[in-house]
Every structure is written in structure tokens, then in C-alpha cells.
C-alpha positions as a Markdown table, in Angstrom:
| # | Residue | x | y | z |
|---|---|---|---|---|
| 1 | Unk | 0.0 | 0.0 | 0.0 |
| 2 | Unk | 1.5 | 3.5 | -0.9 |
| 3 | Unk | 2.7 | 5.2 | 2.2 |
| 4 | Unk | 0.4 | 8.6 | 1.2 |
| 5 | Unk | -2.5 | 6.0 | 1.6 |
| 6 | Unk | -2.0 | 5.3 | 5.3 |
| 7 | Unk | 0.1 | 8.9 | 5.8 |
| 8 | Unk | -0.6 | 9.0 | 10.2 |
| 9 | Unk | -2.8 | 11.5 | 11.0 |
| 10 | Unk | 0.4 | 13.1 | 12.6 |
| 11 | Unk | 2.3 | 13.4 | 9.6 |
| 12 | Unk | -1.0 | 14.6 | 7.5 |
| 13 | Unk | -0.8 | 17.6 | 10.4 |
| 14 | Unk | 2.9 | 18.8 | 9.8 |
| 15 | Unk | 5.3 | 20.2 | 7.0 |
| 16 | Unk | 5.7 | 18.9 | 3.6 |
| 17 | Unk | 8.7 | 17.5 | 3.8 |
| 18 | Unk | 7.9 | 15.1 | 7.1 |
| 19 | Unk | 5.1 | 14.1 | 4.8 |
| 20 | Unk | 7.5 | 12.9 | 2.0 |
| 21 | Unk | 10.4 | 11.6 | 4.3 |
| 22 | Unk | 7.5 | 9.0 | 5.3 |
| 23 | Unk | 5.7 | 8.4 | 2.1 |
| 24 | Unk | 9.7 | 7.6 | 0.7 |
| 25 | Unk | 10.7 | 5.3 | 3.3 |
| 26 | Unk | 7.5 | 3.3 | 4.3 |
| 27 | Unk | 7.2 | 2.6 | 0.1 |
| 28 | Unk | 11.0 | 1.7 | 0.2 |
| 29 | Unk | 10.4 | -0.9 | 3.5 |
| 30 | Unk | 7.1 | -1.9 | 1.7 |
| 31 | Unk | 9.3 | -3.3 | -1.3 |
| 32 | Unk | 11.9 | -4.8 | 1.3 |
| 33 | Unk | 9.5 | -6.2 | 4.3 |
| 34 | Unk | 5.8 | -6.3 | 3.2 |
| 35 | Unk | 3.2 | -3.8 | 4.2 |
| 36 | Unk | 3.0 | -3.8 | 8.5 |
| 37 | Unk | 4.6 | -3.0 | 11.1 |
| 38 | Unk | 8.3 | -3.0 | 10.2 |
| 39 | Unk | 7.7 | -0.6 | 7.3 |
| 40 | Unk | 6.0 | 2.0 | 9.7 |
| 41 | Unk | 8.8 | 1.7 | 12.6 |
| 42 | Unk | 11.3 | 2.4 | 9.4 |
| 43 | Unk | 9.6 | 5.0 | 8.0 |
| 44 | Unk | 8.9 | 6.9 | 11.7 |
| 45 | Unk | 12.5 | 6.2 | 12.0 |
| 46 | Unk | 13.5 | 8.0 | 9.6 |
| 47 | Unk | 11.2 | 11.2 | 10.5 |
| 48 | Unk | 12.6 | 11.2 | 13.5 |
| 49 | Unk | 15.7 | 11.8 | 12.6 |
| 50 | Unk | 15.0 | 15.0 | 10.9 |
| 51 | Unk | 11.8 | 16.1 | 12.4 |
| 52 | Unk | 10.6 | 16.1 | 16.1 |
| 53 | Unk | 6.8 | 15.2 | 17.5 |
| 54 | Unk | 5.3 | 18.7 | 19.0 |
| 55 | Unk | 2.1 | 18.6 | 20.4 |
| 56 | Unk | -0.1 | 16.8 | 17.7 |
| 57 | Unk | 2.0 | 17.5 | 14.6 |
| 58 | Unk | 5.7 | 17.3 | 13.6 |
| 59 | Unk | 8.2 | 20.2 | 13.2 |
| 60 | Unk | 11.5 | 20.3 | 11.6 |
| 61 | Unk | 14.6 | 19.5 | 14.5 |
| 62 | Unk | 17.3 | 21.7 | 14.7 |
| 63 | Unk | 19.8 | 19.1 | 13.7 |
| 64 | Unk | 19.7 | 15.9 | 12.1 |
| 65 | Unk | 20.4 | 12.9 | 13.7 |
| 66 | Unk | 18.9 | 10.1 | 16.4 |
| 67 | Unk | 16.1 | 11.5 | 18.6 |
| 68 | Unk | 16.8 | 8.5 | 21.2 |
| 69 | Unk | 18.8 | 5.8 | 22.3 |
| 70 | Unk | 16.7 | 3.3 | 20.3 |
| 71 | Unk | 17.2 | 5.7 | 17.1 |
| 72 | Unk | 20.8 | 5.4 | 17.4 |
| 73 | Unk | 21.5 | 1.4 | 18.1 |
| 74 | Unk | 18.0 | 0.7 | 16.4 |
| 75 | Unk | 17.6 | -2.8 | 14.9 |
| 76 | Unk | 14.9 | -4.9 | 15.8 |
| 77 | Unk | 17.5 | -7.4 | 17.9 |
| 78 | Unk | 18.7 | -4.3 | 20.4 |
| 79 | Unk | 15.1 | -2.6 | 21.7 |
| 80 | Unk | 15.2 | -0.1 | 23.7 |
| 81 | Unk | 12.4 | 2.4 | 24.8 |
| 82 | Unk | 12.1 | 5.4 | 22.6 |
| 83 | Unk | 10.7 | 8.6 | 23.3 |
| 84 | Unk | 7.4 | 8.7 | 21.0 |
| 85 | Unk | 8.9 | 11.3 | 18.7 |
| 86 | Unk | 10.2 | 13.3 | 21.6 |
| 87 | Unk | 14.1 | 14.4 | 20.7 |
| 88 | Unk | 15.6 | 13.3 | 24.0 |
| 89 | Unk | 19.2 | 14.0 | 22.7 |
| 90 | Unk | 18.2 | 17.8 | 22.6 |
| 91 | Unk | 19.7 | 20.2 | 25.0 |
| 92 | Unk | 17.7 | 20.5 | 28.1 |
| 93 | Unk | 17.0 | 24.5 | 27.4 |
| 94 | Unk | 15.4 | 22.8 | 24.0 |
| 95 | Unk | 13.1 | 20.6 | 26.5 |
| 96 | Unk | 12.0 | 23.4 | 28.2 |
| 97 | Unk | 10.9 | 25.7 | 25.7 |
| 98 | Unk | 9.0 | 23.1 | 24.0 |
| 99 | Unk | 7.4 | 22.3 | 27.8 |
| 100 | Unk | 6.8 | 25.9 | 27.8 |
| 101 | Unk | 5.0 | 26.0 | 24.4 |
| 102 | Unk | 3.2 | 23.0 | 25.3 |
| 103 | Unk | 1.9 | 24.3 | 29.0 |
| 104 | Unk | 3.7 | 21.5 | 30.5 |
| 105 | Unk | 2.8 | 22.2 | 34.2 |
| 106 | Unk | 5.8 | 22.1 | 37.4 |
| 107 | Unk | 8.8 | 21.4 | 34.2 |
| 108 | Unk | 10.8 | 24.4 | 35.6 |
| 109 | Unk | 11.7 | 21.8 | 38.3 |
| 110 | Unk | 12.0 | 19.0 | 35.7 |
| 111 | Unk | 15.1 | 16.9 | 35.2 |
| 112 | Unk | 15.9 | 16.4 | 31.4 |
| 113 | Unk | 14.6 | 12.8 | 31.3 |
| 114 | Unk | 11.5 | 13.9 | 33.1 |
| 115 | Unk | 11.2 | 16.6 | 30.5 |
| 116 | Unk | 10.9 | 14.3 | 27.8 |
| 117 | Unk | 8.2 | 12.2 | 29.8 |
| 118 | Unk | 6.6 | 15.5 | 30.4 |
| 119 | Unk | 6.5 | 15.9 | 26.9 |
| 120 | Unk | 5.4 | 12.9 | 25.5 |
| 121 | Unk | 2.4 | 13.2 | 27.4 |
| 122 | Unk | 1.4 | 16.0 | 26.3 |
| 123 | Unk | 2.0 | 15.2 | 22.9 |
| 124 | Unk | 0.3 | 12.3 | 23.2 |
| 125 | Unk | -2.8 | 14.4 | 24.9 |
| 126 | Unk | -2.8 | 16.8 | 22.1 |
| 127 | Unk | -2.9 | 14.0 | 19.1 |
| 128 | Unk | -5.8 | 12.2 | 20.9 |
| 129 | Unk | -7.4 | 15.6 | 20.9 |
| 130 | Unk | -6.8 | 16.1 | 17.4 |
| 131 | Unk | -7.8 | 13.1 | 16.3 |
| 132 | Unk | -11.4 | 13.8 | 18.5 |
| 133 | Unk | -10.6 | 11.4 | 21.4 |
């Protein structure tokens, strides 16, 4: 199935480019793996190392590279918990604006990996939101 097809709702909510990054890589897995699973956790891979989940959409990082420690060993033989989109590697004055622009409450007291906890849940609230939940 052509990635644009079953674009996440997400990805349908952010820039261009995330959109494409996707649609590439989940048709590229497709031809290797067969439509599932795999070819979704490739193709979010791949987003996330370029783009970054805030709130209910996705917005361009300001470097490339692994958001998390699973994005950097990856492989399906070494898991290890990701972030849900969240760029954990980002400086913790990065967390905090984001928890500021996302109302997280108490993250001025916030160490960096509860930051990215914070975070992810209120990412997670917003795309249930958006998606009428």
C-alpha cells in the first residue's frame, strides 16, 4: 500500500517534507519487508531523525540525527524504549521551551529525562485531541 495512503494523522498535520520523508521510506520498506509493522517503525525512524513530534504535529529538528537511544542502536535485535517522537538528545533549554510551548505544568523543576516524559504526554494528549478522542 502506498505510504500517502496510510500517511498517520500526525504526519498529514505537519510540514511537507515530514510528509514525504515518510511516504519515501515506508514505500521503500514496503518493497523490502511487506506492508506492516516493520515498514511503519522504518519509515517513523526515519522522520525522526529529521523532524521532532510537538504537540499533535511534527516540526523540523534543529539538527539531524537520532532523537533517542533506540534511534541510534536501532535494529529490531537491540530494543530499547524510545521517546514517542520526543528528541531526548536535545539540549535540556530545548526541553523546556517546548514544555513551555506545550503548557507542561511544574517542568521548571523538571530533570531532562523527566522533561521528555513530560513531553510525550502532552503530545500524546494533544494527538488524541486532534484526532477527536
Amino acid at each position: 500500500m502506498p505510504g500517502r495512503e496510510v500517511l498517520p494523522s500526525t504526519l498529514r498535520r505537519s510540514p511537507k517534507k515530514a510528509q514525504r520523508t515518510w511516504e519515501k521510506t515506508h514505500d521503500s520498506a514496503v518493497e523490502t519487508y511487506g506492508e506492516g509493522e516493520r515498514a511503519h517503525r522504518a519509515a517513523f525512524a526515519a522522520v525522526k531523525h529529521g523532524f521532532e513530534k510537538v504537540g499533535d504535529h511534527w516540526e523540523p529538528k534543529g539538527r539531524k540525527g537520532p532523537s533517542d537511544r533506540q534511534a541510534a542502536g536501532g535494529g529490531p535485535e537491540r530494543r530499547a524504549p524510545t521517546a514517542g517522537g520526543v528528541d531526548a538528545n536535545a539540549t535540556k533549554d530545548h526541553l523546556m521551551k517546548l514544555a513551555r510551548k506545550l503548557d507542561v505544568p511544574g517542568r521548571s523543576t523538571m530533570t531532562k529525562p523527566e522533561l521528555v516524559k513530560a513531553i510525550e504526554k502532552a503530545n500524546n494528549r494533544q494527538t488524541a485531541r486532534a484526532r477527536g478522542r
